[in-house]
C-alpha positions in Angstrom: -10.1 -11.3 -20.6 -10.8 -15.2 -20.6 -8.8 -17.4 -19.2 -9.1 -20.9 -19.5 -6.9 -23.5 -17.8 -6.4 -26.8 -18.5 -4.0 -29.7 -16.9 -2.4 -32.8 -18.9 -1.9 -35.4 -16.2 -2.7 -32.8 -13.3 -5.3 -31.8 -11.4 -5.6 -27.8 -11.5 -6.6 -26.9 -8.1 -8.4 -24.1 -6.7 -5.3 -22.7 -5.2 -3.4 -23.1 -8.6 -6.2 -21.5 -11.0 -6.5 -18.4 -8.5 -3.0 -17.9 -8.7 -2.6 -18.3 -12.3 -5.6 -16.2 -12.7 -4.0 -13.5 -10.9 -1.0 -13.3 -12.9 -2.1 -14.0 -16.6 -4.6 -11.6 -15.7 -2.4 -8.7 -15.4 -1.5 -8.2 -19.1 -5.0 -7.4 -19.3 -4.0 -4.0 -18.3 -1.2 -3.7 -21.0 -2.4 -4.9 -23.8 -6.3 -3.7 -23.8 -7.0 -5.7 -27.1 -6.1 -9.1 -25.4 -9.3 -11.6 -25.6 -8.2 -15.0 -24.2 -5.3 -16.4 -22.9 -4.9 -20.8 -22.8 -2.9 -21.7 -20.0 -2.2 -25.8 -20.3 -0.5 -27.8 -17.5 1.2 -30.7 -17.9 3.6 -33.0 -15.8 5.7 -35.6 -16.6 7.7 -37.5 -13.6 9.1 -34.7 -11.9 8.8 -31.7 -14.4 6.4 -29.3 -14.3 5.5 -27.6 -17.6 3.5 -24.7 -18.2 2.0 -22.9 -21.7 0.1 -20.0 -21.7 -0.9 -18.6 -25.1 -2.4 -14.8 -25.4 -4.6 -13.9 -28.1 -4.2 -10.1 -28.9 -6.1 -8.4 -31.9 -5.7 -11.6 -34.5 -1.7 -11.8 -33.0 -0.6 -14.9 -30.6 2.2 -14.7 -28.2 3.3 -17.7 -27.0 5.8 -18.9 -23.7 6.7 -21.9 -22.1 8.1 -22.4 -18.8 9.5 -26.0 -16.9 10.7 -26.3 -13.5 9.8 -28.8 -10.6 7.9 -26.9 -9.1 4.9 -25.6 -10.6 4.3 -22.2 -8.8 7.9 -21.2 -10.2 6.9 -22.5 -14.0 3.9 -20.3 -13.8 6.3 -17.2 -12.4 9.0 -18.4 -15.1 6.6 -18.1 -18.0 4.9 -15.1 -17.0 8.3 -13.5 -16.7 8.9 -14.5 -20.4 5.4 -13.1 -21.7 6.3 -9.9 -19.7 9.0 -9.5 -22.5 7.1 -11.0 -25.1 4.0 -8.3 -24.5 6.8 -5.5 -24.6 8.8 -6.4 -27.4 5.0 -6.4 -29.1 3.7 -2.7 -27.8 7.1 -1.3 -28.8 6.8 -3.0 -32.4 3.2 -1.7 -32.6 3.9 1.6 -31.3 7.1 2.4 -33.4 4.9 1.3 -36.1 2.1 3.6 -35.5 4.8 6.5 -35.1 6.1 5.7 -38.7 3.2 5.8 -40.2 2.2 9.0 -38.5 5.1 10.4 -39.3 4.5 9.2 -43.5 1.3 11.3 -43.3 0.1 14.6 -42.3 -2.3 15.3 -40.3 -5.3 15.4 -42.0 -4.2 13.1 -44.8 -7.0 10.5 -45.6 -6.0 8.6 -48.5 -5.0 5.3 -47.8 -2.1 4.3 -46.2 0.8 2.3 -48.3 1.7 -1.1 -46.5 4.7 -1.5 -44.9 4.8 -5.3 -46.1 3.8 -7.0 -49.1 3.7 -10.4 -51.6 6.4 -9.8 -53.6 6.5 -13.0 -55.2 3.9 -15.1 -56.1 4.4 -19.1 -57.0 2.4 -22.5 -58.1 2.8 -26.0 -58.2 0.7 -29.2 -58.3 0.5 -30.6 -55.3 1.1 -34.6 -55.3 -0.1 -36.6 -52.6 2.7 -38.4 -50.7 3.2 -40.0 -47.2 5.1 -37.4 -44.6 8.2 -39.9 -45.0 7.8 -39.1 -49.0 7.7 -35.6 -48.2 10.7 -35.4 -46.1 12.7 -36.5 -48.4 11.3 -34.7 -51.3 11.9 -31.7 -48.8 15.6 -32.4 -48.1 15.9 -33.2 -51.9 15.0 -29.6 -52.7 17.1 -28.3 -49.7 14.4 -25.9 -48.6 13.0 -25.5 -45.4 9.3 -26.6 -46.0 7.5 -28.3 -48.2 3.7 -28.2 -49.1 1.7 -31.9 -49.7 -1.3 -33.3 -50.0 -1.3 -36.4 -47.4 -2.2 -39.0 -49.0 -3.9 -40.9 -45.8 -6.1 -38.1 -44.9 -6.4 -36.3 -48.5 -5.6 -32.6 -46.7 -2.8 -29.8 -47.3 0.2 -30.5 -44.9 3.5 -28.7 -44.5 6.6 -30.6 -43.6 9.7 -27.7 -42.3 12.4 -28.0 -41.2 13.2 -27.5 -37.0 16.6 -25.8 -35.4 17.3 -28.8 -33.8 17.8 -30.4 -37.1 14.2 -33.0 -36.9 11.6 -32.0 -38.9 7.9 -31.2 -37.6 4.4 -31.3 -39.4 2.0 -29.2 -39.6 -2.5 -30.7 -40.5 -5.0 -28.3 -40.6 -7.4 -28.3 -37.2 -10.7 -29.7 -37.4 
């Protein structure tokens, strides 16, 4: 597995990679699929955050962890990934019991999928300041809304958080 580590207004010592190393690096035993985990540290005044994201077969699993002191935000967020990376082999493994228990053995036709598209829409996308869009969004009372932005000229999403704000979402480049 790769692990790369990265501080925001920190300087990741020796002492701290090694130990992050050493912990991040033992879901590389559970899940066998795992590629590369991103561990980012940041620190603002007295609070020390820490987000590590594991990338397993095309699935992320993402946890967070603040304290004040960053040895125990590195122990907190493993903890939570620990439960993350279970709740994800029991998901995967009920799944693959379902499905052997749909077919036979020996049965090679393909397999029906468990999810699918059931309904399809379209509509012309305007372009619109995020402002424009938040309030077309809350006009519609939905909880996202597709745009084209009319400063960069790309697809954006505005939704809807559970705090009640709003977030964005650009495409990468």
């Amino acid at each position: 597995m790769k692990i790369t580590i990265r501080g925001k207004n920190i300087d990741v010592t020796d002492a701290l990679k090694n130990y992050i190393e050493k912990r991040v690096s033992k879901f590389e035993r559970f899940l066998s699929d795992t590629s590369e985990a991103v561990v980012t540290i940041s620190t603002e005044k007295f609070t020390h955050k820490i987000d590590v994201l594991l990338k397993v077969n095309g699935h992320l699993i993402q946890a967070e962890g603040k304290t004040e002191d960053l040895y125990s935000a590195v122990d907190m967020v493993v903890e939570k990934l620990e439960k993350q990376v279970l709740k994800y082999k029991e998901k995967i493994q009920s799944k693959n019991k379902k499905e052997a228990a749909k077919y036979p053995a020996g049965f090679s036709e393909e397999k029906e999928m468990v999810k699918r598209i059931v309904k399809y829409k379209k509509f012309d996308l305007r372009p619109m300041s995020p402002e424009e869009a938040v309030d077309q969004l809350e006009l519609l009372d939905k909880d996202f809304f597709i745009f084209v932005n009319s400063f960069s000229g790309d697809v954006n999403v505005v939704y809807k958080r559970k705090d009640g704000n709003f977030g964005l979402i650009e495409p990468a480049r």
